[in-house]
N, C-alpha and C positions, 0 to 999 in steps of 0.2 A: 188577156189583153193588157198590154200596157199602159204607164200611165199619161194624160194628157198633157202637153204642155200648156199654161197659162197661156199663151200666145195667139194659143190654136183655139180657144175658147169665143174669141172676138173673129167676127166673120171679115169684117176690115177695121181698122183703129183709125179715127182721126188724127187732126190736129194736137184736141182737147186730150184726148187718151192717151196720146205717145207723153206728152206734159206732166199729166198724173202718174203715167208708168215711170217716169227718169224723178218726179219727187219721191215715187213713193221708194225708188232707191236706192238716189240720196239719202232719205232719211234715215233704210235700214244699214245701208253704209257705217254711214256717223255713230248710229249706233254701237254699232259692230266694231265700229273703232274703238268707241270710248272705252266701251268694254273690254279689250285687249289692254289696250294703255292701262285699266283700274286692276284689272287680272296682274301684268306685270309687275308693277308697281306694290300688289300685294303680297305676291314673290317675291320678291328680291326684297321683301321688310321681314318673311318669313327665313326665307334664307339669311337672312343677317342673325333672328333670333335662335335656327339652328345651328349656326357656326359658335354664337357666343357659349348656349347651352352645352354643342360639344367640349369649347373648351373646360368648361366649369366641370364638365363629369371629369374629361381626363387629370385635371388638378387636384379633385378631392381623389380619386383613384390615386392616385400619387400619395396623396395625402395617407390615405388609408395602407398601401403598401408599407409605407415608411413606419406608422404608427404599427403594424403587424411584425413587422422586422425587429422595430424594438421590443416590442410583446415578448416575442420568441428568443429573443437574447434572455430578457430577464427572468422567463419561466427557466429555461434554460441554467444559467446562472444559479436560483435557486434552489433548482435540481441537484444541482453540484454543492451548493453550501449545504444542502436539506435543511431548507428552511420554506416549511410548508406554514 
């Protein structure tokens, strides 16, 4: 059997009832709103601090290549002077 719908549970709604059913979803509306907007909003601060982190790895990467490059020249170099 399937499930019921809330609708179907009230034999007839009044006035007073259809009033509580549109507050009660407004309010989870709003909610449901707010919550998106706060979700958003936490995104796109997280994405900002993944953009910045990326760049900082790729700069020290950089950084690191360049420091390795020179490494390798001056073992290098040494190698050829024999000067261990």
């Amino acid at each position: 059997m399937g499930v019921i719908s809330p609708f179907l549970l009230y034999e007839t709604m009044n006035e007073t009832d259809y009033k509580n059913l549109i507050i009660a979803y407004q309010q989870k509306s709003f909610d449901l709103f707010s919550q998106v907007v706060a979700l958003e909003a936490k995104q796109a601060t997280l994405s900002q601090l993944v953009k910045e982190l990326t760049e900082k790895v790729e700069d020290l990467t950089k950084k690191l290549e360049r420091k390795n490059r020179g490494t390798k020249k001056q073992i290098a170099a040494n190698i050829d002077s024999q000067q261990f």
